[in-house]
C-alpha positions as CSV (number, residue, x, y, z in Angstrom):
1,X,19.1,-41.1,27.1
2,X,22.9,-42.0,26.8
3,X,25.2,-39.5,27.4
4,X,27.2,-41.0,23.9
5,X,26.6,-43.2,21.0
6,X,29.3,-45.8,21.1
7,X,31.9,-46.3,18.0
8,X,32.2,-50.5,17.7
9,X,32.6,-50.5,14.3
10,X,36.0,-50.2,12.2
11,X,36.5,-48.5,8.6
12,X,39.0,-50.3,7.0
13,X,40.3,-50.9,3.6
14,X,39.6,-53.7,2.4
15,X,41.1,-55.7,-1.0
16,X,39.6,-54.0,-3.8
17,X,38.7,-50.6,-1.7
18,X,42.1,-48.7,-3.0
19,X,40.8,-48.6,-6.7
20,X,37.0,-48.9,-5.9
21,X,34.6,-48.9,-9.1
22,X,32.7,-45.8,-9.5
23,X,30.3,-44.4,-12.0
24,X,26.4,-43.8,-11.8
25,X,23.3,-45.5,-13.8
26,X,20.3,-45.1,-14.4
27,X,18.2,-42.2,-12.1
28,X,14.7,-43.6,-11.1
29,X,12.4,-40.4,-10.2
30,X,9.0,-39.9,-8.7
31,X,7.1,-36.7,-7.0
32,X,8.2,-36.4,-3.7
33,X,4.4,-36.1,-2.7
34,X,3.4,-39.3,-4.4
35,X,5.8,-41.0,-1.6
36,X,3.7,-43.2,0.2
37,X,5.3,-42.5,4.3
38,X,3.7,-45.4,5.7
39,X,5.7,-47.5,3.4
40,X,9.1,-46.2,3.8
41,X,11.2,-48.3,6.1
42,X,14.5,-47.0,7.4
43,X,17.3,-48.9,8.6
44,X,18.3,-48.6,12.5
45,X,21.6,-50.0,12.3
46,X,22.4,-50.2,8.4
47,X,22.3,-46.6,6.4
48,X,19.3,-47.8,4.2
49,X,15.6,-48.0,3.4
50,X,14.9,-51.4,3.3
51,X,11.0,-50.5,1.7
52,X,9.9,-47.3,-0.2
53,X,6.1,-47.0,-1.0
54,X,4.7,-44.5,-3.6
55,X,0.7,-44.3,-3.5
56,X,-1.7,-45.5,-5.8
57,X,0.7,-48.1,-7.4
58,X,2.7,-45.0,-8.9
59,X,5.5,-46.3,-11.2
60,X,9.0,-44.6,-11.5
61,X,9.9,-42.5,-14.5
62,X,13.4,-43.1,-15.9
63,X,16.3,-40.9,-16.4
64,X,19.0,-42.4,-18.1
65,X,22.3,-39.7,-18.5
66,X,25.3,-40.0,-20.9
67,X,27.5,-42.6,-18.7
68,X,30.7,-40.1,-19.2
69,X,28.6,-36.7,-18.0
70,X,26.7,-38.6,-15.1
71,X,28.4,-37.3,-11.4
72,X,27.0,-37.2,-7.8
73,X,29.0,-35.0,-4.7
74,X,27.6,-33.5,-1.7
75,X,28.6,-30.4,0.5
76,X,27.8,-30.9,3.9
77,X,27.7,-28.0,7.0
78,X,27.4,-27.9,10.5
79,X,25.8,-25.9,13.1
80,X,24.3,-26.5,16.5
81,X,21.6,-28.5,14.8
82,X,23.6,-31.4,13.9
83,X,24.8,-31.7,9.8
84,X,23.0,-30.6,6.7
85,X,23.8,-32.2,3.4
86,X,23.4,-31.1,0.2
87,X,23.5,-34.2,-2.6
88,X,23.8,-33.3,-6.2
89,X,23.5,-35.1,-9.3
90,X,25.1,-33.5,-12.2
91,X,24.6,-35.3,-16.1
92,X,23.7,-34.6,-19.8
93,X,20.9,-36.7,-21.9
94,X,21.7,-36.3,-25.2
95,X,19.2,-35.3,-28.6
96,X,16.7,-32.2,-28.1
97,X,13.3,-32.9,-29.3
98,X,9.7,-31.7,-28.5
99,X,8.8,-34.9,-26.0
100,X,12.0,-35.1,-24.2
101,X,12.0,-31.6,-23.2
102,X,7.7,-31.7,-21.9
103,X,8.9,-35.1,-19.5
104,X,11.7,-32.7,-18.2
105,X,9.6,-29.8,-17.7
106,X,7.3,-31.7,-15.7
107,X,10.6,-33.1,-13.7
108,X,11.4,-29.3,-12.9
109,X,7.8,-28.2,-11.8
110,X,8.1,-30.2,-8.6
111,X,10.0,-31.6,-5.8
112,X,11.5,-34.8,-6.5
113,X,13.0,-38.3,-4.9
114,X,15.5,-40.3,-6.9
115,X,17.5,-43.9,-6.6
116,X,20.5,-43.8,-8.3
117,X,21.7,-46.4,-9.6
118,X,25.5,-47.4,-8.9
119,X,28.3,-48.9,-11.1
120,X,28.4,-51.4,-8.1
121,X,26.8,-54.9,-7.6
122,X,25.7,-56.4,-4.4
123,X,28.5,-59.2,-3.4
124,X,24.9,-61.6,-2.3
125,X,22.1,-60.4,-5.1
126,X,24.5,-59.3,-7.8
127,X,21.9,-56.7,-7.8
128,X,23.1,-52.7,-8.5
129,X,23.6,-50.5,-5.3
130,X,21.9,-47.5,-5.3
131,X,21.5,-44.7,-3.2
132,X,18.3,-42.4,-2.2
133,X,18.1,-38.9,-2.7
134,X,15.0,-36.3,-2.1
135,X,13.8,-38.1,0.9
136,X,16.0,-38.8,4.3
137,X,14.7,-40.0,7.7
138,X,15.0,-36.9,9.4
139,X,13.2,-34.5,7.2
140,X,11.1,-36.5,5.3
141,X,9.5,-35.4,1.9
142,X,10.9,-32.0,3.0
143,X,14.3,-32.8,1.4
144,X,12.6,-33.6,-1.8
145,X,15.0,-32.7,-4.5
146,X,14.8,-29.7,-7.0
147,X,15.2,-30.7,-11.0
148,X,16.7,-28.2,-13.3
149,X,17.6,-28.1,-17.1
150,X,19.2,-26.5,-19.8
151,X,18.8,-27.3,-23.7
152,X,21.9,-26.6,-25.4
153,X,23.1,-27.1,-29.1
154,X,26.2,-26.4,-29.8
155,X,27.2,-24.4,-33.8
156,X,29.7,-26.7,-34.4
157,X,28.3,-30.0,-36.0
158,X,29.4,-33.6,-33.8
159,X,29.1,-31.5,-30.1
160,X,26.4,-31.2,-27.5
161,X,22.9,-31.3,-28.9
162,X,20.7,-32.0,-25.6
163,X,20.1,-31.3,-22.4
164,X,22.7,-30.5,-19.3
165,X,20.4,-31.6,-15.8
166,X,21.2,-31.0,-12.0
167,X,19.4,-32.6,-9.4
168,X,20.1,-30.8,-5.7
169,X,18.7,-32.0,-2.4
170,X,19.0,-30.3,1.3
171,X,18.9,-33.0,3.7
172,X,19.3,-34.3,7.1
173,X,21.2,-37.2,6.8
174,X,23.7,-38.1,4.3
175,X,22.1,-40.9,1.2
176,X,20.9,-43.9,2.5
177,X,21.1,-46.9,0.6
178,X,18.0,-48.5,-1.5
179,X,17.7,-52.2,-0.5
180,X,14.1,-52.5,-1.9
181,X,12.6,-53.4,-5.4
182,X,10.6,-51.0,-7.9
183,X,8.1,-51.1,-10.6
184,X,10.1,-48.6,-13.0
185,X,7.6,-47.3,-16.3
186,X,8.7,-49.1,-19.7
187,X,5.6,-47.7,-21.4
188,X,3.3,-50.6,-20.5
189,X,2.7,-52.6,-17.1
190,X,6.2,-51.7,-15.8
191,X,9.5,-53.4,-15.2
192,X,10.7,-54.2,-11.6
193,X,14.2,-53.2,-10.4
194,X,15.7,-54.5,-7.6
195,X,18.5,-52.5,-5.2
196,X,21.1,-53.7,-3.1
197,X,20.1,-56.9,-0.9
198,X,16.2,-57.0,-2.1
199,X,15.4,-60.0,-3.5
C-alpha cells in the first residue's frame, strides 16, 4: 500500500470560474432500496458515477422546487475515520393540495437518493451537470437521504401557500457527479434525462 496518494493535479481558476453560474433544477428521487448495486459504477479517477441502476426498470419521481427557494450546502467533519459529509437540499414547491401532499408523504416514509440537477451545461453534451446525493461509494445505500416537509399558508393573501422541503444525507464522500442517463416518470412510459458527459 503506498505510504501517500500523490497530488498531480492543479486547481486553478479558470476564465469564467470568478463569477461561475449557480442555481439548482430539477431533483430526480427514487428509494434508496430500489437502487440496483450491481449497476452503479463509480469513477476511479473522476468524482462520478458513470452508471446508476434502479431494479425492476423503476423510473424516477420528479421534484421540481421554486427556482429562487432551491439551495444545496454541506457540513463536513473529521475524526480518525477520515471525513463525513452532510449534503442538504433546502427548497419550497409552491400550491397545497390533497395529491401533492400524499407523493410527499410517501418521499418522507423512506430513505432516499437524489440527482440534482445543475444550472450548469456540460462544455461536450450540452447536457445539465448534476450531482448525487443519498448514495456515495463508501457507504453505499447507507447514506440514503432523509425527506422532510412542512405545509405552510401564510394569512396574508399573494405569500407562501405550499410546501418548505429539506433533503439531508450523511455520507462518506463528498457528491459525486451523475454522468449517466435516466428514465424520469412523466405519467406514461417515461422521459429519459441525460447527466453530464452521457450520451
Amino acid at each position: 500500500m503506498a505510504e501517500f496518494c500523490s497530488i498531480e493535479e492543479q486547481i486553478t481558476i479558470a476564465c469564467g470560474d470568478e463569477y461561475a453560474t449557480s442555481g439548482l433544477g430539477l431533483i430526480y428521487l427514487a428509494p434508496v432500496k430500489s437502487i440496483d448495486e450491481s449497476g452503479v459504477t463509480a469513477g476511479g479517477v473522476i468524482h462520478d458515477f458513470s452508471a446508476f441502476a434502479l431494479k425492476n426498470s423503476e423510473k424516477w419521481s420528479v421534484l421540481e422546487g421554486k427556482i429562487d427557494t432551491l439551495s444545496y450546502g454541506a457540513e463536513s467533519s473529521k475524526d480518525g475515520q477520515g471525513l463525513a459529509y452532510t449534503p442538504t437540499i433546502e427548497g419550497y414547491t409552491p400550491s397545497n393540495d390533497e395529491i401533492k401532499s400524499a407523493a410527499l408523504e410517501k418521499l418522507a416514509n423512506q430513505r432516499l437518493v437524489a440527482i440534482v440537477k445543475l444550472n450548469v451545461k456540460d462544455s461536450a453534451t450540452g447536457n445539465n451537470k448534476a450531482i448525487v446525493i443519498g448514495y456515495d461509494n463508501k457507504r453505499g445505500i447507507g447514506a440514503g437521504a432523509h425527506f422532510t416537509f412542512n405545509p405552510i399558508i401564510e394569512a396574508e393573501n399573494g405569500t407562501k401557500n405550499g410546501y418548505d422541503f429539506t433533503l439531508v444525507s450523511n455520507a462518506g464522500e463528498s457528491p459525486r457527479f451523475a454522468n449517466f442517463g435516466i428514465t424520469a416518470e412523466d405519467g406514461s412510459t417515461g422521459e429519459s434525462v441525460l447527466f453530464g458527459s452521457a450520451t
